[in-house]
C-alpha positions as CSV (number, residue, x, y, z in Angstrom):
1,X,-261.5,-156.6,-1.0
2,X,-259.9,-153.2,0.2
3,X,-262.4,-152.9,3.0
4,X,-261.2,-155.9,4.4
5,X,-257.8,-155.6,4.3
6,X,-258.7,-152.0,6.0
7,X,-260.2,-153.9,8.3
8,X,-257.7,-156.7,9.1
9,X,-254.7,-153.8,9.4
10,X,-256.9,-152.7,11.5
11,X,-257.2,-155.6,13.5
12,X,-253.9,-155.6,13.9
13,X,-252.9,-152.3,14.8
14,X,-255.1,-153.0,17.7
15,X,-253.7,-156.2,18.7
16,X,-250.3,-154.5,18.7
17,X,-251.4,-151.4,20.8
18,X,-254.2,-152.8,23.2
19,X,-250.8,-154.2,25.7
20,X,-249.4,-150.7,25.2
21,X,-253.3,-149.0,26.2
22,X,-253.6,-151.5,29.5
23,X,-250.3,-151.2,30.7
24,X,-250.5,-147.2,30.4
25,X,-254.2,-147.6,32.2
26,X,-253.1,-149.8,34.9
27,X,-250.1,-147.2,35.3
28,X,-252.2,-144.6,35.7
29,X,-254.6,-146.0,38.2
30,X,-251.4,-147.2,40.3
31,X,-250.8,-143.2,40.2
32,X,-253.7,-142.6,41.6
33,X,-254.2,-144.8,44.0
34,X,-250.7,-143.9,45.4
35,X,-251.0,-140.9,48.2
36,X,-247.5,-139.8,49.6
37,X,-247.7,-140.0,53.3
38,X,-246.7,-137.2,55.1
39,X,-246.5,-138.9,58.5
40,X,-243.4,-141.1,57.3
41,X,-242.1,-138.1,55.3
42,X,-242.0,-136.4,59.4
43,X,-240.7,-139.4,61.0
44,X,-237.5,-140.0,58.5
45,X,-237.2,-136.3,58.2
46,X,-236.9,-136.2,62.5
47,X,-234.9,-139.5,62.2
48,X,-232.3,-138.0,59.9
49,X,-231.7,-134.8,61.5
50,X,-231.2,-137.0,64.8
51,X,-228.5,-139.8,63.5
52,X,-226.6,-136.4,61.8
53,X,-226.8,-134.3,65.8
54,X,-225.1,-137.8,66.6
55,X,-222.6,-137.4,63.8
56,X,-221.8,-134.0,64.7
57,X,-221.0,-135.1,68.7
58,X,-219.3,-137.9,67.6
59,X,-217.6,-136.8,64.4
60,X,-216.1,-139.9,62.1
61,X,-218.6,-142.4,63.1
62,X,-219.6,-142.1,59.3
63,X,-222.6,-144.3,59.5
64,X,-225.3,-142.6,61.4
65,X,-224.0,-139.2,59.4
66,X,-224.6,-141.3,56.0
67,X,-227.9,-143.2,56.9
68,X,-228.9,-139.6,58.6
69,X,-228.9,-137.8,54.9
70,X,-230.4,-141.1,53.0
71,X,-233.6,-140.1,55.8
72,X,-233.4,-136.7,54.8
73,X,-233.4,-137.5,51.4
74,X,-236.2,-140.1,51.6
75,X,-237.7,-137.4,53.2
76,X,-238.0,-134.8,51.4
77,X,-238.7,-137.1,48.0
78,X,-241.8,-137.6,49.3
79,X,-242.8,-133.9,50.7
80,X,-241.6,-132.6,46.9
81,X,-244.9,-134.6,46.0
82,X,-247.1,-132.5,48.7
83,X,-248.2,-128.9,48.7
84,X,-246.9,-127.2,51.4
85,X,-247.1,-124.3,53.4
86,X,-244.2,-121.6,53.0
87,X,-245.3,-120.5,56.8
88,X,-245.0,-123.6,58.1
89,X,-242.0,-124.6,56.7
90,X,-240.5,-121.0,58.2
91,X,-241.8,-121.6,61.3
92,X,-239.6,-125.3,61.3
93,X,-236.4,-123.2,60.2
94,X,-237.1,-121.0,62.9
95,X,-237.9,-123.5,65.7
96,X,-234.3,-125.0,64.6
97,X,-233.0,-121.7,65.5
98,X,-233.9,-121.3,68.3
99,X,-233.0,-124.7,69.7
100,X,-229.5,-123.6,68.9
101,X,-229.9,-120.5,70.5
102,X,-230.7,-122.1,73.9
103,X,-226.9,-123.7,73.9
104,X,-225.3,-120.5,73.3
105,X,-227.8,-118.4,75.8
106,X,-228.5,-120.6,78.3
107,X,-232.5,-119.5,80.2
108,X,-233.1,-122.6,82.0
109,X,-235.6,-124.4,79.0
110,X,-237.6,-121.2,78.0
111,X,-236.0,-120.8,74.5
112,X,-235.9,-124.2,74.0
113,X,-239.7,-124.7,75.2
114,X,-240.2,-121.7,72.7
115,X,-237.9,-123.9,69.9
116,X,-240.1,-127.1,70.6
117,X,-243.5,-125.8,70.6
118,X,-242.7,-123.7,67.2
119,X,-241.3,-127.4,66.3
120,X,-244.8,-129.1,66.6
121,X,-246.8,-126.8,65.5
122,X,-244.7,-126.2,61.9
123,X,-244.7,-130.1,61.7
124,X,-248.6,-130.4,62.4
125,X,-249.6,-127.8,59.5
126,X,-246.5,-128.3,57.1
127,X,-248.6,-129.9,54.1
128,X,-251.6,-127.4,52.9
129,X,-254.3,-129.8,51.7
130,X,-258.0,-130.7,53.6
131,X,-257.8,-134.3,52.8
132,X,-257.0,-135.9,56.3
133,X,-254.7,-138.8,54.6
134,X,-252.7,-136.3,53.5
135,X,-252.2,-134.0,56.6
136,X,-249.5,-134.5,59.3
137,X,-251.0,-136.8,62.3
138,X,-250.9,-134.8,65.6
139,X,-249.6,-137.3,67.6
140,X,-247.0,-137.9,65.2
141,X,-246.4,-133.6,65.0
142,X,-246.1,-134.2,68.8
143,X,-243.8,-137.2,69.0
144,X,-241.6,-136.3,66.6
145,X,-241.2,-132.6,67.6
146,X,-240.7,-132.8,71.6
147,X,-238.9,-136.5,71.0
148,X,-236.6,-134.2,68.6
149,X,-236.6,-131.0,70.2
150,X,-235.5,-132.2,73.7
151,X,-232.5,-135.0,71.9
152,X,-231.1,-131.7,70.0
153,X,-231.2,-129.0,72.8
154,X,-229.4,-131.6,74.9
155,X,-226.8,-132.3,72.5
156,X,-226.5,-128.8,71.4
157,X,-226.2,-127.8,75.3
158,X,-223.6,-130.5,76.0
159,X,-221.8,-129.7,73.5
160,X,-221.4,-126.2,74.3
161,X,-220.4,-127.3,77.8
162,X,-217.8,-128.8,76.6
163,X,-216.3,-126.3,74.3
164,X,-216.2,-124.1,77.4
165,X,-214.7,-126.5,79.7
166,X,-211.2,-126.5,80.2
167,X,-209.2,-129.5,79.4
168,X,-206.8,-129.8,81.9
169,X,-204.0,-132.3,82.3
170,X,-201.0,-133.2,84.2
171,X,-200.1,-131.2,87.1
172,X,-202.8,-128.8,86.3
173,X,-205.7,-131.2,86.6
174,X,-204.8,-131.4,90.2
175,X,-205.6,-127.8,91.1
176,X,-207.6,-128.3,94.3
177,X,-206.9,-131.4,94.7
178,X,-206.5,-132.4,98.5
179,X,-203.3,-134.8,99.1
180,X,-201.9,-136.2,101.9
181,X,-198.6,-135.5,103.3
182,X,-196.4,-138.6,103.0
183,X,-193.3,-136.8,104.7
184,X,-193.7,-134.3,107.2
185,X,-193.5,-131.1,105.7
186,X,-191.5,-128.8,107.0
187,X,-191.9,-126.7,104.7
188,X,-191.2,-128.8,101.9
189,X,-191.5,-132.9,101.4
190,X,-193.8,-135.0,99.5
191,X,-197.2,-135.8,99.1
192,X,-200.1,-138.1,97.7
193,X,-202.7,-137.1,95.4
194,X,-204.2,-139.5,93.1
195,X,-202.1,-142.7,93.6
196,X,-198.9,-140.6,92.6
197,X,-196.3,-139.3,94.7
198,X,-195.2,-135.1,94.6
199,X,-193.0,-133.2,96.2
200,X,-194.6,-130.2,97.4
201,X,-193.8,-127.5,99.5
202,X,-196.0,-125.2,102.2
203,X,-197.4,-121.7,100.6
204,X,-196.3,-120.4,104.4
205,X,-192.6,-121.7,105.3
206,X,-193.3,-120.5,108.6
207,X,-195.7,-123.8,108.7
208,X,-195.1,-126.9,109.6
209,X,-197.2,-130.4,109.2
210,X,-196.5,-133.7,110.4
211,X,-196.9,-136.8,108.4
212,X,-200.9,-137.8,107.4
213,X,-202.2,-134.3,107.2
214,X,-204.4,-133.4,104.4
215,X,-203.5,-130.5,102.4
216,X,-205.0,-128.4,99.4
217,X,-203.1,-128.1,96.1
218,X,-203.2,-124.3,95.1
219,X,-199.8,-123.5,92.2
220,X,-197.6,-125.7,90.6
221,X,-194.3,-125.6,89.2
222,X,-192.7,-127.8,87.2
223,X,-192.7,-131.0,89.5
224,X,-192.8,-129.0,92.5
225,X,-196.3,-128.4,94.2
226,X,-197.4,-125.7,96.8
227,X,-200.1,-126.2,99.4
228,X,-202.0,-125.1,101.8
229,X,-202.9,-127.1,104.8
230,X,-206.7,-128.6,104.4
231,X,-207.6,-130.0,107.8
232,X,-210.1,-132.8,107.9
233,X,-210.6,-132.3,104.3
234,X,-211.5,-135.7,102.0
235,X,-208.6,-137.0,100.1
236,X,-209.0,-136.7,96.2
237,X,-209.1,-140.1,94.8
């Protein structure tokens, strides 16, 4: 009598646990069937940083900056799963460096050449492992590094330009402008630069120019402009 009901506890203890066992089987073969892939992990890593350059040259835009750090994010979820290599991943701060470098010391391309080919080469030996499904593709090391690379120097050289520029307005946006005398000037009388109407006034007032003559703006002051006679130059439109 006891060893049966031993055996029908038994019974079912198994019946209760054997859902329990198959789901934790099937779980685990899931696991191991799943290999992170390093080739998206690359692309969303080179998409994020791309839609946040964009951000930064075109500042409250808000969505490329957001969907930028959900890629980088993405990203490196799935290269936390991966073993990788503390030189390589150097090597990509580095090349990053140095693509910001080229903006601020301008050598016609070599440090960003330099920046690029650091960039492909960290990308293509980033995850330390000899299984090829779970190395970096070299055409996608390539793509994603010079398709990168040449997008961020660009930006980053832009950008610079622009910082350094001048931002000139008004009356001082027409600095060497060429007008054309509406009045004769003799030495002062009035002008056309730019659809608009000055009055101006001859740097020499021992010159004199008749009415249609093309002169050079060289000084203003207040709404008084002083020029210099351009002959045959083209009219500033």
């Amino acid at each position: 009598m006891r060893l049966a009901r031993a055996r029908r506890h038994l019974a079912i203890l198994t019946a209760c646990c054997l859902p329990f066992a198959l789901h934790a089987q099937q779980s685990s073969a899931t696991h191991a069937l799943y290999l992170p892939n390093p080739n998206a992990a690359v692309l969303l890593l080179a998409l994020g940083g791309f839609l946040i350059l964009i951000e930064f040259n075109a500042p409250g835009a808000v969505l490329p900056g957001a969907v930028g750090v959900f890629c980088i994010l993405l990203a490196l979820f799935e290269l936390q799963k991966m073993h990788l290599r503390p030189g390589a991943a150097a090597l990509l701060v580095v090349a990053l460096a140095l693509l910001l470098a080229e903006a601020k010391f301008p050598t016609y391309g070599l440090i960003a050449l330099a920046g690029i080919a650091a960039l492909v080469s960290s990308l293509a030996h980033l995850i330390a492992t000899d299984d090829p499904r779970q190395q970096v593709s070299r055409s996608v090391a390539v793509g994603a590094g010079l398709g990168f690379g040449a997008i961020a120097c660009a930006l980053a050289v832009l950008g610079e330009r622009a910082r350094r520029e001048k931002v000139r307005i008004g009356k001082d946006a027409m600095l060497g402008c060429i007008a054309v005398a509406q009045t004769p000037l003799a030495p002062s009388g009035q002008v056309l630069v730019r659809g608009e109407i000055w009055s101006a006034q001859l740097q020499d007032p021992a010159t004199q120019l008749a009415t249609g003559e093309t002169v050079r703006i060289v000084a203003s002051e207040g709404l008084l402009l002083t020029v210099i006679p351009a002959p045959d130059a083209v009219p500033t439109e």
